[in-house]
MITISE-384907 format. One record per residue (C-alpha): residue number from 1; residue in one letter; x, y, z. Coordinates in Angstrom, 1 decimal. Example, Ala and Ser with C-alpha at 12.3 -4.5 7.8 and 13.67 -1.06 7.14 Angstrom:
<torkols>
[torkol 1 'a' [12.3 -4.5 7.8]]
[torkol 2 's' [13.7 -1.1 7.1]]
</torkols>
This chain:
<torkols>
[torkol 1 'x' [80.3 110.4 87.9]]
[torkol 2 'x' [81.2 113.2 90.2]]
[torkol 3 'x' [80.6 114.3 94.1]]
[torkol 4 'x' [77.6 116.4 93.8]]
[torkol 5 'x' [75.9 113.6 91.5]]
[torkol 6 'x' [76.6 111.0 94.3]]
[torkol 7 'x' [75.1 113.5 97.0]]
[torkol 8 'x' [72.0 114.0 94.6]]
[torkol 9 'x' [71.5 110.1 94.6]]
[torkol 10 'x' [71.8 109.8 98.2]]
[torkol 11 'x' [75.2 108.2 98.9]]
[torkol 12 'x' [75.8 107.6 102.2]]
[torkol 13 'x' [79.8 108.9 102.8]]
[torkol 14 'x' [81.4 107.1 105.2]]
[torkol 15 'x' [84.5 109.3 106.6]]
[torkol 16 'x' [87.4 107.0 107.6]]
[torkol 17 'x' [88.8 109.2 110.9]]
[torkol 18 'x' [91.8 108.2 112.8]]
[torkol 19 'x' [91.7 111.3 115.2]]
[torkol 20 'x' [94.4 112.6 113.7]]
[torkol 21 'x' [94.6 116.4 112.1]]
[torkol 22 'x' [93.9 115.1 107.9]]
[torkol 23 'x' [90.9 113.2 109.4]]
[torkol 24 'x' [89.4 116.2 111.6]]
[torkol 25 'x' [89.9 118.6 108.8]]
[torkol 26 'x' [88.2 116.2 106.0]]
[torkol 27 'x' [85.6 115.7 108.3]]
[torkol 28 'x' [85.2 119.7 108.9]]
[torkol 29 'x' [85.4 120.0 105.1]]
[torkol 30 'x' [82.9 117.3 104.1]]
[torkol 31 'x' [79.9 118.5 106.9]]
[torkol 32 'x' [80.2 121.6 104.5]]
[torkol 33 'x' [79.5 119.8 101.5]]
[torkol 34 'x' [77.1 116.6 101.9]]
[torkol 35 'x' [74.0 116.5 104.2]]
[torkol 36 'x' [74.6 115.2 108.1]]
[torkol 37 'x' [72.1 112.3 107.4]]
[torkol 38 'x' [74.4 110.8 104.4]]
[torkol 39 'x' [77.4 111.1 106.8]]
[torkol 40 'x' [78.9 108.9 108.8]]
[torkol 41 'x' [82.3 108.3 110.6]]
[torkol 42 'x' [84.0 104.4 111.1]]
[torkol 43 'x' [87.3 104.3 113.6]]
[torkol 44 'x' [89.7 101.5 113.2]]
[torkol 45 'x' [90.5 100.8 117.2]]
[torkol 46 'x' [94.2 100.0 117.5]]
[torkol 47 'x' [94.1 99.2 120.8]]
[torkol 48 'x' [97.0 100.4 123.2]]
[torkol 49 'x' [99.5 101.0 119.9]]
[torkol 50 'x' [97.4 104.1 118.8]]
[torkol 51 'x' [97.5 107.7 120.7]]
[torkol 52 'x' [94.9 107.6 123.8]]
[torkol 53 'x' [91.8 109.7 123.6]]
[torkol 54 'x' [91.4 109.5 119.9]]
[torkol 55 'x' [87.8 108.7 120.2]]
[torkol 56 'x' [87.0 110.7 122.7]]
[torkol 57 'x' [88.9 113.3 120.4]]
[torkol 58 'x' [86.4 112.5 117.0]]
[torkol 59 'x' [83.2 112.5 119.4]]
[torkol 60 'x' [84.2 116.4 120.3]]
[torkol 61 'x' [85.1 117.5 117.1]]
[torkol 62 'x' [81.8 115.8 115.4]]
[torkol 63 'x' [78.5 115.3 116.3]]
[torkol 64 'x' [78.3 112.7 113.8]]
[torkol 65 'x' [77.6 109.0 114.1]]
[torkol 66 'x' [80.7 107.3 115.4]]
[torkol 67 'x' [80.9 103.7 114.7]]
[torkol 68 'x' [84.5 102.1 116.0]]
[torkol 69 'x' [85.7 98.5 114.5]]
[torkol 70 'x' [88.4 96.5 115.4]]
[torkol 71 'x' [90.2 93.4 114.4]]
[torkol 72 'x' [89.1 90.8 116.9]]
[torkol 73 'x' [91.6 88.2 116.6]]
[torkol 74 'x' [94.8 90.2 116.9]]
[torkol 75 'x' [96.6 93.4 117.8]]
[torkol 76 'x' [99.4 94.9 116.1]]
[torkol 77 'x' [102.2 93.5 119.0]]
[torkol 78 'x' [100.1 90.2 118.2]]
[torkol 79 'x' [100.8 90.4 114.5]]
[torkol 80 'x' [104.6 90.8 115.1]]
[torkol 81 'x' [105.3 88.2 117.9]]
[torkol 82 'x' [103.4 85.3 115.9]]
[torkol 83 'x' [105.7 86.8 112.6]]
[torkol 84 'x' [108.8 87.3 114.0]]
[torkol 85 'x' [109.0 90.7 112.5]]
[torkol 86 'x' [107.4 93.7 112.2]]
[torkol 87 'x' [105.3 95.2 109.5]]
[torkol 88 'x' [107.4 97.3 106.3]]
[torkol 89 'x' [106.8 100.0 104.1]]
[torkol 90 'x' [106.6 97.5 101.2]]
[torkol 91 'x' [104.8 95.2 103.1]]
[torkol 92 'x' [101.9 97.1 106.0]]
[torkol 93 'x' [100.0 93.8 107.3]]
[torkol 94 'x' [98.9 96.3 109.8]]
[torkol 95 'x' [96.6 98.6 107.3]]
[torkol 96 'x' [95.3 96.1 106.0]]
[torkol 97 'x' [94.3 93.4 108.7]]
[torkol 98 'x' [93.8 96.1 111.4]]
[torkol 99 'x' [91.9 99.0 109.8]]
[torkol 100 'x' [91.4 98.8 105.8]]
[torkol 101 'x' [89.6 94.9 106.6]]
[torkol 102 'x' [87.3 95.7 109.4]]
[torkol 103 'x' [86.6 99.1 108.1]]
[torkol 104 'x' [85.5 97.6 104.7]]
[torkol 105 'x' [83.7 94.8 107.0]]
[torkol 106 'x' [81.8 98.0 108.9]]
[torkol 107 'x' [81.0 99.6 105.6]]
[torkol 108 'x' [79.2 96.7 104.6]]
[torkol 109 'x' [77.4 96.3 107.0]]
[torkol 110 'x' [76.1 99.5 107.5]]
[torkol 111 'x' [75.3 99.2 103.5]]
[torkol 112 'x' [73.0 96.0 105.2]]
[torkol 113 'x' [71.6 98.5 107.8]]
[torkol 114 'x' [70.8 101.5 105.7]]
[torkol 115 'x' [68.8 98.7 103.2]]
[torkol 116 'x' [66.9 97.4 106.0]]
[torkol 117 'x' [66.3 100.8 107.0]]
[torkol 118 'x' [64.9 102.4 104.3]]
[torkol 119 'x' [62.4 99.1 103.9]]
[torkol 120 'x' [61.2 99.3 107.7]]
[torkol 121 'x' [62.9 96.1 108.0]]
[torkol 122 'x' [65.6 96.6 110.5]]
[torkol 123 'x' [65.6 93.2 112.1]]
[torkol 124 'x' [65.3 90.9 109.5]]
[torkol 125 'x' [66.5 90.0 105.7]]
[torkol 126 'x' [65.1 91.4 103.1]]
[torkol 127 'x' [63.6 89.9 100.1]]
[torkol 128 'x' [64.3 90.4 96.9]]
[torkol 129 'x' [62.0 93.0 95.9]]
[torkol 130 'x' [63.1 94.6 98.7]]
[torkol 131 'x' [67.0 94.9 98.1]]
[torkol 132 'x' [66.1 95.7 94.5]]
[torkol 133 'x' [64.1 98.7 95.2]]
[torkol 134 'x' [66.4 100.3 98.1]]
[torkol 135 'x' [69.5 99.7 95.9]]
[torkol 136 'x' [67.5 102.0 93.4]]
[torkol 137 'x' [67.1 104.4 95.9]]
[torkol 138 'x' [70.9 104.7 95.8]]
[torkol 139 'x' [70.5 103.2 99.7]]
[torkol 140 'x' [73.7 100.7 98.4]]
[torkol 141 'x' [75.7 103.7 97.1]]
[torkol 142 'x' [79.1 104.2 99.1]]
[torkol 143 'x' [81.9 107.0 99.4]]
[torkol 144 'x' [84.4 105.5 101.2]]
[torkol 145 'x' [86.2 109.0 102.4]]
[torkol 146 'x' [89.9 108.8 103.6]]
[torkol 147 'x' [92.5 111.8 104.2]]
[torkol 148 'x' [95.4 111.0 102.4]]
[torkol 149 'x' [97.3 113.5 101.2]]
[torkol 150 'x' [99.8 114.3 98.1]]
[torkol 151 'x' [102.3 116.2 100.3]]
[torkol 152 'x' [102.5 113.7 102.5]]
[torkol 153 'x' [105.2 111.2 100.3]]
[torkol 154 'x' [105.5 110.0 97.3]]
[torkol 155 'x' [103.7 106.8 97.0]]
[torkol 156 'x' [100.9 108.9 98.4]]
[torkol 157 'x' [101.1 111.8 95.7]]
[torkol 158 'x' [100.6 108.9 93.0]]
[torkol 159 'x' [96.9 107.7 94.4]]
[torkol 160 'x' [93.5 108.0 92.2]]
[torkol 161 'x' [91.5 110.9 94.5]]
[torkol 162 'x' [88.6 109.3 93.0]]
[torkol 163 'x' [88.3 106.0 91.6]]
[torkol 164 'x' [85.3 103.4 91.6]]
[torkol 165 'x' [86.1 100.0 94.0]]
[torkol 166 'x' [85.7 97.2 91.5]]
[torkol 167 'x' [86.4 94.9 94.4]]
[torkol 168 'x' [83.7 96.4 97.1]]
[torkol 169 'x' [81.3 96.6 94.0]]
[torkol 170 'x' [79.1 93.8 94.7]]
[torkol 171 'x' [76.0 92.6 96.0]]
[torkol 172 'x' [74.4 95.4 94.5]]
[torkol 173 'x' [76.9 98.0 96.2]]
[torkol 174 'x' [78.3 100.3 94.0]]
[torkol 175 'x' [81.4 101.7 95.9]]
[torkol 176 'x' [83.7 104.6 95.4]]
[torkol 177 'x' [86.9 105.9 97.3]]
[torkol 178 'x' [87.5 109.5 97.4]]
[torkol 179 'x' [90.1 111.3 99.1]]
[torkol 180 'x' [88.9 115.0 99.7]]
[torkol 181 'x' [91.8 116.8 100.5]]
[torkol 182 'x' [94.4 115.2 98.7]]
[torkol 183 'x' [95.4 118.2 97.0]]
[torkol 184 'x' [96.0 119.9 100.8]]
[torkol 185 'x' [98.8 121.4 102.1]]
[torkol 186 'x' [99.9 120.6 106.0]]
[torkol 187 'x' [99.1 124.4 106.4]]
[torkol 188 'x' [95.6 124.4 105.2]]
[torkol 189 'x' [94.8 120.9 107.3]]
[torkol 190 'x' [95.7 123.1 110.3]]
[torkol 191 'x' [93.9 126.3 109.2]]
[torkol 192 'x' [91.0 124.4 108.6]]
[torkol 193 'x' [90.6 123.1 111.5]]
[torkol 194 'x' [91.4 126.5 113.6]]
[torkol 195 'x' [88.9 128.2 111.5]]
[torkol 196 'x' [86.7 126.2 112.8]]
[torkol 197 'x' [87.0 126.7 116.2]]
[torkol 198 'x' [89.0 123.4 117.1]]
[torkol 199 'x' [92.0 122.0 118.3]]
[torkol 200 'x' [94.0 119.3 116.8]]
[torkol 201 'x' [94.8 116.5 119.0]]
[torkol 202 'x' [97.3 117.0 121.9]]
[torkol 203 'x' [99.6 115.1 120.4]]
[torkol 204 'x' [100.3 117.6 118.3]]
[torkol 205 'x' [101.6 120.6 120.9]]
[torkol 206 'x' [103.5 117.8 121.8]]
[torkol 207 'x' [105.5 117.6 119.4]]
[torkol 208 'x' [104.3 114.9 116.7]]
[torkol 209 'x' [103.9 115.6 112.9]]
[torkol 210 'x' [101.5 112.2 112.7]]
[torkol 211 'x' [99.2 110.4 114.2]]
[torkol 212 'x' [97.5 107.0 114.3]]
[torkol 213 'x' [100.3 104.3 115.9]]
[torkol 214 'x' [102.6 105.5 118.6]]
[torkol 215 'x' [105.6 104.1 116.7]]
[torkol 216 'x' [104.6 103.7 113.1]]
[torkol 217 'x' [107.4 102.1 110.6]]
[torkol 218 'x' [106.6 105.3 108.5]]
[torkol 219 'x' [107.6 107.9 111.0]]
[torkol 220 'x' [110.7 110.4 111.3]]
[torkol 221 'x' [113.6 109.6 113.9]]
[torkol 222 'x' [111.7 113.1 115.4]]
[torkol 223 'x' [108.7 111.8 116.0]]
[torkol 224 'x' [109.9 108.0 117.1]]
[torkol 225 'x' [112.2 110.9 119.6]]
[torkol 226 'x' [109.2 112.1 120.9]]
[torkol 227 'x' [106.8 109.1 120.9]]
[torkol 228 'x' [109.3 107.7 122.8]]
[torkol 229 'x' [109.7 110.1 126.0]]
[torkol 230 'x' [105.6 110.3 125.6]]
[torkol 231 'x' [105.0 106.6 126.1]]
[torkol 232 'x' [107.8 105.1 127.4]]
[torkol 233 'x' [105.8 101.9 128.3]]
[torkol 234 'x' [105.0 101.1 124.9]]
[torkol 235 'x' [108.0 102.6 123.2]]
[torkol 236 'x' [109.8 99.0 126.3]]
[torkol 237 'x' [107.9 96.4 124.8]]
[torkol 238 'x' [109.2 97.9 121.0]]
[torkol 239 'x' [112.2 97.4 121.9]]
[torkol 240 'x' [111.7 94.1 123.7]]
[torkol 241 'x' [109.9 92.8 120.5]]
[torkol 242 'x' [113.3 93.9 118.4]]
[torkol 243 'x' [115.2 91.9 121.0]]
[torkol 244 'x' [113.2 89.2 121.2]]
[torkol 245 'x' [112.9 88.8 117.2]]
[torkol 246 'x' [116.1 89.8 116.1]]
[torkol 247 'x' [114.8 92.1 113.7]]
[torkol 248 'x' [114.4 95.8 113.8]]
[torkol 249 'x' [111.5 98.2 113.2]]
[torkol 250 'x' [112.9 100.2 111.3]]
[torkol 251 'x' [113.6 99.4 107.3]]
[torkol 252 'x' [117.6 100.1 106.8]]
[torkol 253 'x' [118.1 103.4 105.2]]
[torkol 254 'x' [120.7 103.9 102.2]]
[torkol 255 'x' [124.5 103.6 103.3]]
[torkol 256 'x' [122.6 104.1 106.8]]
[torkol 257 'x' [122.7 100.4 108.0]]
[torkol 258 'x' [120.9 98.8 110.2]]
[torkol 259 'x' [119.8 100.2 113.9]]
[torkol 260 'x' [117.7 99.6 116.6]]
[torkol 261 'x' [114.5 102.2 117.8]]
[torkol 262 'x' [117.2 102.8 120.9]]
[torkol 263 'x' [120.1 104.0 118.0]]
[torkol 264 'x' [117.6 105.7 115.9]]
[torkol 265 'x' [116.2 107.9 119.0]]
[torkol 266 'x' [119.1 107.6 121.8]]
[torkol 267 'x' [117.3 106.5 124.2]]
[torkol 268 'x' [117.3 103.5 126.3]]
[torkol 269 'x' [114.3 101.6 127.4]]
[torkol 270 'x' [113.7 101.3 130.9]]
[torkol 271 'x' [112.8 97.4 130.6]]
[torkol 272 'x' [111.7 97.7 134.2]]
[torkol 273 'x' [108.5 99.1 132.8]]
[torkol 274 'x' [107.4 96.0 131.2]]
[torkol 275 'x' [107.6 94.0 134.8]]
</torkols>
């Protein structure tokens, strides 16, 4: 199975799209490559740890359908208080409950919708003549599209760029995950995206190298540096969750030790904010 056979069968490719600069340039490359009507774009909301304006953001860089999800029972800042620590490289609670679960959740139903669709049946369940012949119209068949890329680390360099998902496989889905530009350099991402007559994300001319969570367990001391003087509100109640846990954000680094986000960027949160 390959891309264009997927396209001939009438996939619909769902592009995964954080706002960030990998996202906007997948989603430049992939209007070039599948038809608008089998694309569509799903935003996992992280509520006030993400960058502002990243929807906003996606909505002027695509005309695409934009369809945002969220987890509705907790935030990230949720997740850490009721834990008692934050999330780890080994360990990222936060992909997975707050944008790999209700984006699979969206996909799915979309799958539903498309089905329904297709049948003239928006508004009610099909039957199963019905889900049998718009599953053979290839109205089941998902690309779940995400903009990973190899140069990004290690662990990253090591994933499938296409692979079928046994576990999304079901009810008569048949599911693939592809990541486009895996094979991208940081320098084509941005000439991508200039060629095309757009701006990344302010975030950017900032001074960030990443996007997605303000203060990310991933990031560089640079860019927790810069986070830091950007959203000094936020970058308070970090600090007051590593005081009020007694555990740190940040994973110790070799011979480093342990340190706070106020050792690791140098400088002090003004707790008054947080009143």
């Amino acid at each position: 199975m390959n891309i264009q056979e997927l396209i001939e069968r009438g996939a619909m490719f769902v592009m995964n799209h954080s706002g960030g600069k990998d996202s906007q340039a997948m989603a430049i490359e992939l209007t070039r490559l599948v038809p608008r009507e089998q694309l569509v774009i799903v935003h996992a909301d992280l509520g006030e740890v993400e960058w502002g304006g990243a929807v906003d953001h996606i909505k002027a860089t695509s005309d695409l359908p934009v369809h945002v999800c969220r987890n509705e029972r907790k935030t990230l800042l949720d997740m850490i208080e009721q834990r008692g620590k934050f999330p780890s490289p080994q360990l990222r609670q936060c992909t997975s409950d707050l944008k790999r679960g209700p984006i699979e959740r969206t996909i799915r139903g979309l799958v539903t919708d498309r089905m329904r669709q297709w049948c003239g049946n928006p508004d009610r369940v099909l039957g199963t003549g019905e889900r049998r012949a718009a599953i053979e119209a290839g109205m089941a068949l998902v690309v779940n599209c995400m903009g990973m890329r190899a140069q990004e680390s290690s662990s990253r360099a090591k994933l499938e760029p296409f692979k079928l998902n046994a576990k999304n496989s079901l009810a008569g889905r048949e599911w693939y995950d592809w990541l486009p530009i895996h094979d991208w350099s940081t320098a084509k991402v941005f000439e991508t995206i200039k060629a095309a007559g757009q701006e990344p994300h302010a975030i950017y001319a900032a001074g960030m190298s990443r996007f997605s969570c303000c203060f990310c367990v991933m990031a560089s001391k640079a860019d927790l540096t810069t986070a830091a003087r950007l959203n000094p509100k936020l970058y308070a109640r970090y600090v007051g969750l590593e005081r009020s846990t007694g555990q740190v954000m940040l994973m110790p680094t070799k011979g480093g030790g342990r340190k706070t986000l106020e050792d690791v960027t140098g400088i002090k949160a003004d707790m008054a904010l947080l009143a």
